[in-house]
C-alpha positions as a Markdown table, in Angstrom:
| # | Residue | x | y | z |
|---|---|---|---|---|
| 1 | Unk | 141.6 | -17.7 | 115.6 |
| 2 | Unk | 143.0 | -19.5 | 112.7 |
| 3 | Unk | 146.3 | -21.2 | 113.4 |
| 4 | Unk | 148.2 | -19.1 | 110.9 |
| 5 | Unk | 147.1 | -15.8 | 112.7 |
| 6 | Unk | 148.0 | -17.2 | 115.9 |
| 7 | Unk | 151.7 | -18.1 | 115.0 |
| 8 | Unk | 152.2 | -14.7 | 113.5 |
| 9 | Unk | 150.4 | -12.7 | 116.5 |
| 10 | Unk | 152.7 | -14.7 | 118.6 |
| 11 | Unk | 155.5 | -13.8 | 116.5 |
| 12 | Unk | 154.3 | -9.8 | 116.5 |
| 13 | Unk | 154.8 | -10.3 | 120.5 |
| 14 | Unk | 157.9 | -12.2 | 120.7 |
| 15 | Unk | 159.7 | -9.3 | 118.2 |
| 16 | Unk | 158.2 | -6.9 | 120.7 |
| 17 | Unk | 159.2 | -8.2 | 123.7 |
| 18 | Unk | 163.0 | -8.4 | 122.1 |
| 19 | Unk | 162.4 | -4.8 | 120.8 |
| 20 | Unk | 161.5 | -3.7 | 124.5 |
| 21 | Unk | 164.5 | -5.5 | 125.7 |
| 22 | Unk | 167.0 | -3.6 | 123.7 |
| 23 | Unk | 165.2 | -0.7 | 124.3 |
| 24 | Unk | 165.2 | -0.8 | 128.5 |
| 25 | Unk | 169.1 | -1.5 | 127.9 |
| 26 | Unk | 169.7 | 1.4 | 125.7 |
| 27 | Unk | 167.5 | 3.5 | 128.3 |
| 28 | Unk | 169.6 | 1.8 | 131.4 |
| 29 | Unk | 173.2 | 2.6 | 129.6 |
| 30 | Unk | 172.2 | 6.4 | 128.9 |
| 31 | Unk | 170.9 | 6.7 | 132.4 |
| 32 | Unk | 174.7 | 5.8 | 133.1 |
| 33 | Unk | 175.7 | 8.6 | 131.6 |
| 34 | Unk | 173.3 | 11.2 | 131.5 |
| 35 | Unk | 170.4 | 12.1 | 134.4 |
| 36 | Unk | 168.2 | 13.2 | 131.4 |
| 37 | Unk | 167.6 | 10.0 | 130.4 |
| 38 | Unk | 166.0 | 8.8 | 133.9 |
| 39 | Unk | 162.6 | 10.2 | 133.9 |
| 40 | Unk | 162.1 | 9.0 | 129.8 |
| 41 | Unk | 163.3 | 5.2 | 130.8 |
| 42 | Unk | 161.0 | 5.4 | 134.2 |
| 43 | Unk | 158.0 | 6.2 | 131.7 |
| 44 | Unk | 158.6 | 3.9 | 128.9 |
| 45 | Unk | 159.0 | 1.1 | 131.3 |
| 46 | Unk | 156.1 | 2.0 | 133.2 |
| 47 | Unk | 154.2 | 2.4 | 130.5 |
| 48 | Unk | 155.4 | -0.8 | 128.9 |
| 49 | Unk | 154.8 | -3.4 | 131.9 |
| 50 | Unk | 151.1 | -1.6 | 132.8 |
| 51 | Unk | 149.8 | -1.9 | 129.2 |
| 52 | Unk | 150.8 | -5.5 | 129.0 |
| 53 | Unk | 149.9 | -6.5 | 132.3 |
| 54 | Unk | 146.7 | -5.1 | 131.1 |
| 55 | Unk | 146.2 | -6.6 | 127.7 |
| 56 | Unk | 148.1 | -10.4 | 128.6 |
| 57 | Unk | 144.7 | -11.7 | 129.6 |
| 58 | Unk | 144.9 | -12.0 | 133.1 |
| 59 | Unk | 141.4 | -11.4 | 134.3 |
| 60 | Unk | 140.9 | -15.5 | 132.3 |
| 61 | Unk | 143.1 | -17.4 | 135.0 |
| 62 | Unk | 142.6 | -18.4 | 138.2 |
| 63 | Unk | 143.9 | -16.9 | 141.1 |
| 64 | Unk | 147.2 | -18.8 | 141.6 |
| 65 | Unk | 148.0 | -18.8 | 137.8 |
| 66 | Unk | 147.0 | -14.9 | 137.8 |
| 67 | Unk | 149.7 | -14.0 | 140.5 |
| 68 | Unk | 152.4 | -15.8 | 138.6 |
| 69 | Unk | 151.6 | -14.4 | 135.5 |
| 70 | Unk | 151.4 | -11.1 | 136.6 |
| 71 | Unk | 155.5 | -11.5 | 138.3 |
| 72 | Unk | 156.4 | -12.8 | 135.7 |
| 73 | Unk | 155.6 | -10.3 | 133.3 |
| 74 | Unk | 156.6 | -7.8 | 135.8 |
| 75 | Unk | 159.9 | -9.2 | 136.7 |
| 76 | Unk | 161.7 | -7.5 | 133.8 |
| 77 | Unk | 160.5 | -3.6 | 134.3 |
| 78 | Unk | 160.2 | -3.8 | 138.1 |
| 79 | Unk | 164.4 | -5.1 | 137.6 |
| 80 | Unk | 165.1 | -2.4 | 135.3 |
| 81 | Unk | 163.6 | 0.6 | 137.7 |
| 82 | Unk | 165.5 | -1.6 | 140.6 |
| 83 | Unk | 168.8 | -0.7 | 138.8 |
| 84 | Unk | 168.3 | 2.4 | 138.1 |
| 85 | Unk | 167.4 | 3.4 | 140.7 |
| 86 | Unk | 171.0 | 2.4 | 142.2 |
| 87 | Unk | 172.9 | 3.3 | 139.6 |
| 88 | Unk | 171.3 | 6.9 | 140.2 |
| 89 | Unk | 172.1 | 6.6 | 144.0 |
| 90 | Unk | 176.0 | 6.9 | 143.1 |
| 91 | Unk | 178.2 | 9.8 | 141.2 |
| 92 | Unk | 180.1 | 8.3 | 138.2 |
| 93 | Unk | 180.1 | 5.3 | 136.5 |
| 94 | Unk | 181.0 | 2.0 | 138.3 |
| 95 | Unk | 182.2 | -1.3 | 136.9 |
| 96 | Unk | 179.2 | -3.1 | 138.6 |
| 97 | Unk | 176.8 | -0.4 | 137.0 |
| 98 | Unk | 177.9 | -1.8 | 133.5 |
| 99 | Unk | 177.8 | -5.1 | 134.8 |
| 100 | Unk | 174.5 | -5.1 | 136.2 |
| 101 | Unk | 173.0 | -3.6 | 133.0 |
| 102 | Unk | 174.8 | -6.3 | 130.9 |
| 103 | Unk | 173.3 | -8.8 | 133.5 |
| 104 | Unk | 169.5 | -7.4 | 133.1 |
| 105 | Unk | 169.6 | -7.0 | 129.4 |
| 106 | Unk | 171.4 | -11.0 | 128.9 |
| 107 | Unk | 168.6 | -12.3 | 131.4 |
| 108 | Unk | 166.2 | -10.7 | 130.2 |
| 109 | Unk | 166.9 | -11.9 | 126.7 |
| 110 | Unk | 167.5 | -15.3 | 128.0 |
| 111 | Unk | 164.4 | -16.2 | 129.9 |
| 112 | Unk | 161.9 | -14.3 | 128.4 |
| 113 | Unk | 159.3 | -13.8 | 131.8 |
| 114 | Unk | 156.9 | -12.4 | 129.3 |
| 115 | Unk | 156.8 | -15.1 | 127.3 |
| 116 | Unk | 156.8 | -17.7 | 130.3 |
| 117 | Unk | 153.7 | -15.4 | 131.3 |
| 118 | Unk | 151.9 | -16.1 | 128.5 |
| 119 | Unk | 152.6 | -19.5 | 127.9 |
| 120 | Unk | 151.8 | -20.4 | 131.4 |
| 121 | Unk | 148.5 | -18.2 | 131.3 |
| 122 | Unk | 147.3 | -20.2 | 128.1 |
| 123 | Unk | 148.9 | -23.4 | 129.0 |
| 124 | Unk | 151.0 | -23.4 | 125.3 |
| 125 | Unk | 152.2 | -27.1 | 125.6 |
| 126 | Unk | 153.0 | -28.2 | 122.2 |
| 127 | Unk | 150.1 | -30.6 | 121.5 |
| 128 | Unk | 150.7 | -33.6 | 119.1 |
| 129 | Unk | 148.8 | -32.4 | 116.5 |
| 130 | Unk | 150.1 | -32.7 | 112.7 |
| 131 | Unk | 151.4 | -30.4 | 110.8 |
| 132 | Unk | 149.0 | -30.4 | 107.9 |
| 133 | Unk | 146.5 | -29.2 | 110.7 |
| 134 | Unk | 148.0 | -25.8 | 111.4 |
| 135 | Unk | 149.2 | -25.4 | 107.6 |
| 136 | Unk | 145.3 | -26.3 | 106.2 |
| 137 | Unk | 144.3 | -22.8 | 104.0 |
| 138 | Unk | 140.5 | -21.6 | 105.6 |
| 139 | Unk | 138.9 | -22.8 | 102.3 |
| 140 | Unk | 140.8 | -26.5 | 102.7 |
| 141 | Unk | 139.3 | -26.7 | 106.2 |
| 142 | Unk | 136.4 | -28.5 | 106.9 |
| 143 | Unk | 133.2 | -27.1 | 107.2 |
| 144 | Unk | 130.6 | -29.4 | 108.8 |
| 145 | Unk | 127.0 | -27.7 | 108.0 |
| 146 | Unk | 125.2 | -29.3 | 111.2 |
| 147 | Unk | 128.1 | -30.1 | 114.1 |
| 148 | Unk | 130.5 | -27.4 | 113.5 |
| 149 | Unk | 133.9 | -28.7 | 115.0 |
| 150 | Unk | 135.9 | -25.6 | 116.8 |
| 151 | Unk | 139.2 | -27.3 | 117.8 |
| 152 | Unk | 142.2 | -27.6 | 115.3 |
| 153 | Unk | 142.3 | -31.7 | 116.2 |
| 154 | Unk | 138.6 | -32.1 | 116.1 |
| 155 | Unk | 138.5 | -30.6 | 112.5 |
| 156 | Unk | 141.4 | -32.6 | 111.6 |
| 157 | Unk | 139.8 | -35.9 | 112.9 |
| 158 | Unk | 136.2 | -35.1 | 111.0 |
| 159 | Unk | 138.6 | -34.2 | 107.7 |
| 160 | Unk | 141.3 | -36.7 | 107.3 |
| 161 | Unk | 140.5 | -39.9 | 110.2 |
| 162 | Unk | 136.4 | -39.7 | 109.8 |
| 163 | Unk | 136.4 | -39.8 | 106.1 |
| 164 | Unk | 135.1 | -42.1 | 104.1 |
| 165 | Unk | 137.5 | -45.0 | 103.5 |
| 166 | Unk | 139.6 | -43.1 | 106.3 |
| 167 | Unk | 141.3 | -44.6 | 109.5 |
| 168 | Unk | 137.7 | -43.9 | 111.8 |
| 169 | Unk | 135.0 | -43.4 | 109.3 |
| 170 | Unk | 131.8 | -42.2 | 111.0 |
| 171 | Unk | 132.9 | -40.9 | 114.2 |
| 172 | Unk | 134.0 | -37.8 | 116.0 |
| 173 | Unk | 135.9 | -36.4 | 118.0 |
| 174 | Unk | 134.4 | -34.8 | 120.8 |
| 175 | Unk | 136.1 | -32.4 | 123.7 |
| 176 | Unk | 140.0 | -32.9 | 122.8 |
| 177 | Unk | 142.1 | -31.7 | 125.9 |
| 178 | Unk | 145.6 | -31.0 | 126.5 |
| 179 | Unk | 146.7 | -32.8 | 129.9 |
| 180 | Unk | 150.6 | -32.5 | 129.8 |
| 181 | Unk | 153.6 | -32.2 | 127.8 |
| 182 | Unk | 152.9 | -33.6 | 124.5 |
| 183 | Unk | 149.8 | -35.7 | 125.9 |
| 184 | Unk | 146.0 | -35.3 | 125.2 |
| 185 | Unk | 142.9 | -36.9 | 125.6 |
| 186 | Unk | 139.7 | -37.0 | 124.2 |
| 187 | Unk | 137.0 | -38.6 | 123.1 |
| 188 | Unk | 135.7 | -40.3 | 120.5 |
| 189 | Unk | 132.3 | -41.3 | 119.5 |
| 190 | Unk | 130.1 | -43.1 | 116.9 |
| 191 | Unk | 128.0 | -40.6 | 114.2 |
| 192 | Unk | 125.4 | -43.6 | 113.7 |
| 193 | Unk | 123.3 | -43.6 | 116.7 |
| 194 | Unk | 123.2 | -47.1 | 118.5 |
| 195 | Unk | 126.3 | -48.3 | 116.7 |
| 196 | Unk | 129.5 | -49.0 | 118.3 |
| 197 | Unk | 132.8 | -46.8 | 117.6 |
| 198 | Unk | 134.1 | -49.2 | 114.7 |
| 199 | Unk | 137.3 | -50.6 | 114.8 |
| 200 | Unk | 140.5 | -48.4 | 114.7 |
| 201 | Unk | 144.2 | -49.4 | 113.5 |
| 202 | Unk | 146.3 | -47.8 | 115.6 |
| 203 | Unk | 149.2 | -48.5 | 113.4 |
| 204 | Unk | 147.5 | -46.5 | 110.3 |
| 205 | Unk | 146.2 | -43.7 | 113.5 |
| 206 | Unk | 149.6 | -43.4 | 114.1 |
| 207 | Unk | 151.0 | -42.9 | 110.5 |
| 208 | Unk | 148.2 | -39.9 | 110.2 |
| 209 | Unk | 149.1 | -38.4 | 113.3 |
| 210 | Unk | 153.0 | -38.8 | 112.8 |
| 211 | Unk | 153.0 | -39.9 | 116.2 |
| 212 | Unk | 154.9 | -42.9 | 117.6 |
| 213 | Unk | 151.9 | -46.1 | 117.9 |
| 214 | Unk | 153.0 | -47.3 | 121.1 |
| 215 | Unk | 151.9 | -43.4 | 122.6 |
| 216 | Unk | 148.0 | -43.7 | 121.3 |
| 217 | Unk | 145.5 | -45.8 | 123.3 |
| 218 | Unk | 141.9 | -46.3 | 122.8 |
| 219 | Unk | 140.0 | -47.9 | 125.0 |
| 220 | Unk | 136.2 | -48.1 | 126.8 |
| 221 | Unk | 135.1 | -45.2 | 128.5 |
| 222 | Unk | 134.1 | -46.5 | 132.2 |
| 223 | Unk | 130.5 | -46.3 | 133.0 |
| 224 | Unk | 129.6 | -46.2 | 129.0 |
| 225 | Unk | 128.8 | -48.2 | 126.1 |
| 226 | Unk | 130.7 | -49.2 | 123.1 |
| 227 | Unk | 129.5 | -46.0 | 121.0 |
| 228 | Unk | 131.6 | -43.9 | 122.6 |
| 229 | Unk | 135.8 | -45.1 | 122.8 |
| 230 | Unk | 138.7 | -42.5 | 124.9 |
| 231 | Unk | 141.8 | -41.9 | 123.2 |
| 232 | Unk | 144.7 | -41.0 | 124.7 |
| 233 | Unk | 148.1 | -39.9 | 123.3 |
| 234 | Unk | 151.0 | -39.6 | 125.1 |
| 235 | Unk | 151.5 | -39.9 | 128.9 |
| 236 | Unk | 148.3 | -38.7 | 129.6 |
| 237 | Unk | 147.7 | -38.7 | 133.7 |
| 238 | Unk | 144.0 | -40.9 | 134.3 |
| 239 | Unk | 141.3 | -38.3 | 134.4 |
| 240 | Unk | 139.9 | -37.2 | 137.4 |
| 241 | Unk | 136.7 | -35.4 | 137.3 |
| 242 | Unk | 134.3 | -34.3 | 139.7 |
| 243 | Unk | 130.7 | -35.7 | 139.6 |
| 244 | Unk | 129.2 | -32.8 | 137.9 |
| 245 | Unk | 131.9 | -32.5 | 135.3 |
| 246 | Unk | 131.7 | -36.3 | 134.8 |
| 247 | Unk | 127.7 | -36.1 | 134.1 |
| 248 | Unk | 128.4 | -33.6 | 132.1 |
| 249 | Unk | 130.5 | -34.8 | 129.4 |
| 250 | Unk | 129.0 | -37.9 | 129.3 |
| 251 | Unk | 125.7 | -36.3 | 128.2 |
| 252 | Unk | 127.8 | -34.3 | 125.9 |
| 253 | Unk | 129.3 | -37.1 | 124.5 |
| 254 | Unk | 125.5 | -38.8 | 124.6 |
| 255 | Unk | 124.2 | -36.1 | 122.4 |
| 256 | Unk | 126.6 | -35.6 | 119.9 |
| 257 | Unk | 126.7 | -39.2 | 118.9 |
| 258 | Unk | 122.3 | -39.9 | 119.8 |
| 259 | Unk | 121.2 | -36.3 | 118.0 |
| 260 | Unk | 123.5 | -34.9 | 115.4 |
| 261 | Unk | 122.7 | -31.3 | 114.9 |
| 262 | Unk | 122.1 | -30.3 | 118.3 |
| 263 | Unk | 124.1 | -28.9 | 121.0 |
| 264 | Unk | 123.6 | -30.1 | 124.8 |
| 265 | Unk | 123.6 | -26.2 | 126.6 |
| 266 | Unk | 122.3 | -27.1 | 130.1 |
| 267 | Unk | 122.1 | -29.8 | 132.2 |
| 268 | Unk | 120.0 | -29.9 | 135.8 |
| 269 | Unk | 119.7 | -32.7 | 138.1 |
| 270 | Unk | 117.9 | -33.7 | 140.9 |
| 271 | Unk | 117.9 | -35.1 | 144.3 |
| 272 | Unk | 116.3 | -39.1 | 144.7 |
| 273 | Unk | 115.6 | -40.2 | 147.6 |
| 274 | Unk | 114.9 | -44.2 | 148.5 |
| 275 | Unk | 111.6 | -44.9 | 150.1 |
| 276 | Unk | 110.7 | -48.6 | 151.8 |
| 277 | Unk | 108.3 | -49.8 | 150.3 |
| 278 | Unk | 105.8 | -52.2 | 152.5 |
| 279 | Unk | 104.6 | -55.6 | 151.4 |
């Protein structure tokens, strides 16, 4: 999804979350008054938390992430039904009714579970990537013809840092990955097969990335030649991988930078076993 129908997506779903909010504290206030207003406040809530506990993408995240998104996003209409549900228990209207509407409707506005639902379910940690990235028109964007890059940094990197005459000529960046707040990693390899990753001023990386110099690292990946470098920016935790994921990306990293035009889809392995040999 290009970056500019993301922001306003996300903006369609921020106004709607507000919309709902004013909306389940009208409902709550008239239920104050009135008894009609119940069973229409009980449905649009109802209706409202099942359809986006249904479309928030759950089903994507693991288990543990899965249950917290889902309370999350159900905190505010499981709340609102809580309340009523008192406030209905009572004749009259109470001072701690009105108060306990005020208080859902300011918390709910405040916190926004929703949003800390969906944030946590697609792990929206602002990423130090410039500007000029998420503001690029389609047709400004590069398009390469044999490696097509599908990550807004990537794309960036192979425009503006791989260029000719740019910061990294002949290189890519290959599997960029968000690893904490405002910190990434990734790595970046040589286009020229059996060439090293030429030398990169961190200084000028820094200027193109409007991100402070003494944040961006680049360094030897372990276990791997000087074709391929890893760059980290930020206070990037060291990466911990499991075997397979470690063979994995390194052959990932092998092909892009041994056999342009190709993509590495599978990977299988097999046992060795030592065998004494006799003199």
């Amino acid at each position: 999804m290009h970056p500019r129908v993301a922001r306003a997506a996300e903006t369609v779903r921020n106004r709607t979350g507000r919309l709902a909010t004013v909306v389940g504290a009208g409902g709550l206030a008239a239920s104050l008054l009135t008894g009609e207003m119940v069973g229409v406040t009980v449905l649009a809530t109802v209706t409202a938390t099942g359809a986006g506990l249904v479309t928030v993408g759950l089903k994507e995240a693991d288990r543990a992430v899965r249950g917290i998104a889902a309370a999350l996003y159900a905190t505010p209409g499981v709340t609102l039904l809580g309340i009523l549900t008192a406030v209905r228990l009572v004749d009259g209207v109470h001072l701690w009714e009105v108060a306990a509407v005020a208080g859902w409707a300011a918390a709910t506005w405040w916190l926004r579970p929703a949003r800390a639902a969906r944030e946590l379910l697609a792990e929206r940690i602002e990423l130090p990537v410039p500007e000029e990235v998420l503001e690029a028109e389609p047709e400004q964007q590069l398009v390469v013809e044999q490696v097509p890059e599908t990550h807004p940094l990537a794309r960036w990197w192979q425009e503006q840092i791989a260029a000719e005459g740019g910061v990294a000529p002949h290189t890519r960046l290959v599997d960029p990955q968000q690893v904490g707040p405002g910190a990434m990693r990734a790595v970046i390899t040589s286009t020229i097969p059996g060439e090293p990753v030429p030398d990169i001023s961190i200084p000028r990386l820094s200027a193109r990335m409007d991100f402070p110099a003494d944040q961006i690292r680049i360094g030897p990946v372990p276990g791997r030649g000087a074709g391929v470098q890893l760059l980290t920016v930020g206070d990037a935790p060291a990466p911990v991988l499991d075997p397979a994921q470690a063979a994995a990306r390194e052959w990932e990293a092998i092909a892009a930078a041994a056999m342009p035009g190709t993509a590495l889809v599978d990977i299988t392995t097999y046992p060795t076993a030592e065998k004494e040999i006799e003199k």
